[in-house]
C-alpha positions as CSV (number, residue, x, y, z in Angstrom):
1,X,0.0,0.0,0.0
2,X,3.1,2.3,0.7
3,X,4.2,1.6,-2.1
4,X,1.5,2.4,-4.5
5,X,0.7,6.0,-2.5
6,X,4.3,6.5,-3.1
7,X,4.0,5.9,-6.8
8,X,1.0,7.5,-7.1
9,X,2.2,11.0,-5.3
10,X,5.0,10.7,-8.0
11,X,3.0,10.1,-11.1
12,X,1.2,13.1,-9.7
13,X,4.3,15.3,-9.3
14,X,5.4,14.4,-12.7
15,X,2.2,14.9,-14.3
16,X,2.3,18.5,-12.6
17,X,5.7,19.0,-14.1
18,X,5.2,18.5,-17.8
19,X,2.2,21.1,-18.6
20,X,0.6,23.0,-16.6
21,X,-2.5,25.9,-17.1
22,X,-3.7,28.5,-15.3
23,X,-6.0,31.3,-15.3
24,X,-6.6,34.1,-13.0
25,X,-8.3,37.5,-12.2
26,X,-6.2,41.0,-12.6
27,X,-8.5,43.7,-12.2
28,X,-12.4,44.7,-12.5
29,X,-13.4,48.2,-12.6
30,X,-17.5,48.9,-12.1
31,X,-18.0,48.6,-15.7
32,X,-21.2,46.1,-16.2
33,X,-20.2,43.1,-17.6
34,X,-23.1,41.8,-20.1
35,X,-24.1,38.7,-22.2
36,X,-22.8,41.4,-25.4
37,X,-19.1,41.7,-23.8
38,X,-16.4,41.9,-26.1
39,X,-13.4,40.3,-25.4
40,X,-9.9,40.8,-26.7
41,X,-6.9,39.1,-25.8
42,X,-3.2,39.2,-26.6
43,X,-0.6,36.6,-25.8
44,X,3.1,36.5,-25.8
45,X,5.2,32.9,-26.2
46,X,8.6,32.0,-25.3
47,X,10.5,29.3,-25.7
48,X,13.4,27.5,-23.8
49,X,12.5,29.8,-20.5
50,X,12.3,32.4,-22.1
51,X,15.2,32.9,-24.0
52,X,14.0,32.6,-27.1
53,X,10.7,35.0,-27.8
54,X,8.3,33.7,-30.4
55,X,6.0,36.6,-30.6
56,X,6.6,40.0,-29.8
57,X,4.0,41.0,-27.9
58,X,4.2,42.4,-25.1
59,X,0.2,41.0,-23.6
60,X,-0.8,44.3,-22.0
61,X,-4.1,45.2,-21.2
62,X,-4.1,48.1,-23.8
63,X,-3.2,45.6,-26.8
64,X,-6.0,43.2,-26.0
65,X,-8.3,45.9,-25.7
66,X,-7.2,47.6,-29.0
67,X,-7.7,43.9,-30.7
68,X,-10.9,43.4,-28.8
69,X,-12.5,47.1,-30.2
70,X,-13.0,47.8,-26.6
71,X,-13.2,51.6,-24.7
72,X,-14.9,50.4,-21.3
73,X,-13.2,47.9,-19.1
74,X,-15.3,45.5,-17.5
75,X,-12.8,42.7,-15.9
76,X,-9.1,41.9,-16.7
77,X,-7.6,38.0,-16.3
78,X,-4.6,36.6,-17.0
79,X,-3.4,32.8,-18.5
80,X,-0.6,31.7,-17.9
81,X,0.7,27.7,-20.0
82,X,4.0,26.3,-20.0
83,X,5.2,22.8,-20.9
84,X,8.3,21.8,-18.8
85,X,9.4,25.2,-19.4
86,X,10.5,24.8,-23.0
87,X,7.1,26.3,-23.9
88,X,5.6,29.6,-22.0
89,X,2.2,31.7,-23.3
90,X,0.9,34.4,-21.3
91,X,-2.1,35.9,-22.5
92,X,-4.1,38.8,-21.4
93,X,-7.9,38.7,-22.1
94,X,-10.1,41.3,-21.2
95,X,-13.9,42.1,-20.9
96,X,-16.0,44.9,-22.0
97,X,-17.9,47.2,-24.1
């Protein structure tokens, strides 16, 4: 049984290691946000940790909201990917009108 949880617990740590996604909030203003949002988002990619830039962008909040057509803010978020490092994308994505 030790065994196995220790196996498991490694799988798990390993699986965590190659690829990993995640998202989370930046900033909300008291813009609404409606069923009609626009979204825009703009990403920048690396690879080898970085070292090695992909695209150019920079993924600021003004880009994705000059690619999304919007002038009111509603909410800001941020994703971040990687795989084992040799691959990186943040984007920025954000909500409004």
């Amino acid at each position: 049984m030790k065994k196995n949880l220790i196996r498991l617990s490694l799988a798990g740590t390993c699986c965590g290691l190659i690829a990993c996604s995640t998202v989370g909030p930046v900033a909300a203003t008291s813009n609404p946000v409606s069923v009609t949002s626009k979204v825009g988002t703009d990403c920048s990619r690396d690879i080898f940790f970085g070292v090695i830039p992909v695209s150019g962008k920079n993924n600021t909040v003004y880009d994705a909201s000059i690619q999304g057509n919007i002038t009111k803010i509603s909410t800001v978020d941020q994703e971040w990917f990687t795989f084992l490092g040799l691959y990186n994308s943040t984007c920025t994505v954000v909500h409004g009108e």
